[in-house]
N, C-alpha and C positions, 0 to 999 in steps of 0.2 A: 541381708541388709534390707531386702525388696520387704521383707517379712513385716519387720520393726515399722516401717511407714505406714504397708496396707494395716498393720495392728489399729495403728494412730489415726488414721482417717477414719475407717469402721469406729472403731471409739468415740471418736467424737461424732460421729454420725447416731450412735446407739444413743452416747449420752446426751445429744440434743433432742430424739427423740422421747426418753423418758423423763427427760424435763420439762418435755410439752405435755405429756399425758399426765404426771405428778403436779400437782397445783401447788403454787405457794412460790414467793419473792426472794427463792434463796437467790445471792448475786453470784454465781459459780462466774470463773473469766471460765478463757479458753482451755487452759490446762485441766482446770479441775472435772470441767464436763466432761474433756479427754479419760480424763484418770477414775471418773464415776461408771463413764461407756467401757474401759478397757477392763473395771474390777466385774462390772456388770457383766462384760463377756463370760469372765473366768467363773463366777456363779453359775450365770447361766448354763455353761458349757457344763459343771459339774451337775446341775439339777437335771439336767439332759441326758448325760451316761446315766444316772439313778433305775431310768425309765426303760429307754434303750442304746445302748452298748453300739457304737458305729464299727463297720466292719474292720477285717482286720487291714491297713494300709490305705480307707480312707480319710484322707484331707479336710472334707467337710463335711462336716454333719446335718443331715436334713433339715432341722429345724432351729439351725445354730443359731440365724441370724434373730429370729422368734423370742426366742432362750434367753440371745444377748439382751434384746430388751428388757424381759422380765428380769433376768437379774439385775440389770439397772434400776428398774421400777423399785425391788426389794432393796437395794442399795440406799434410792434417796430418803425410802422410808425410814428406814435404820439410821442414815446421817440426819433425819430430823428429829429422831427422837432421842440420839445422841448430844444433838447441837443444843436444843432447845431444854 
């Protein structure tokens, strides 16, 4: 359960962040910045194994939190070339 929260905080943390570095008046509320930061993680996380592979039984990945951004970053780009 502990999980599902710290998921949702990070998230929205990611995703407020790659909405400050991505320019432009999109009006995301809270949820969706949530759901930008948490899809952004899961990119991220996947662009990250690509590179390098975390050991076998650790929890966090050295550059997760790095990652999660970028995937958010590639995220908004892709929902505005989507949206628009």
């Amino acid at each position: 359960m502990f999980h599902i929260i710290w998921s949702i905080i990070v998230g929205f943390i990611v995703g407020v962040i790659a909405r400050w570095i991505v320019p432009g008046a999109e009006h995301y509320g809270f949820i969706m910045t949530t759901v930008v930061g948490i899809v952004g993680s899961i990119i991220g996380g996947f662009i990250g194994t690509l590179f390098n592979k975390p050991a076998p039984g650790q929890k966090f990945h050295t550059a997760g939190f790095l990652m999660s951004i970028v995937g958010a970053v590639i995220l908004l780009f892709l929902l505005r070339f989507i949206v628009h």
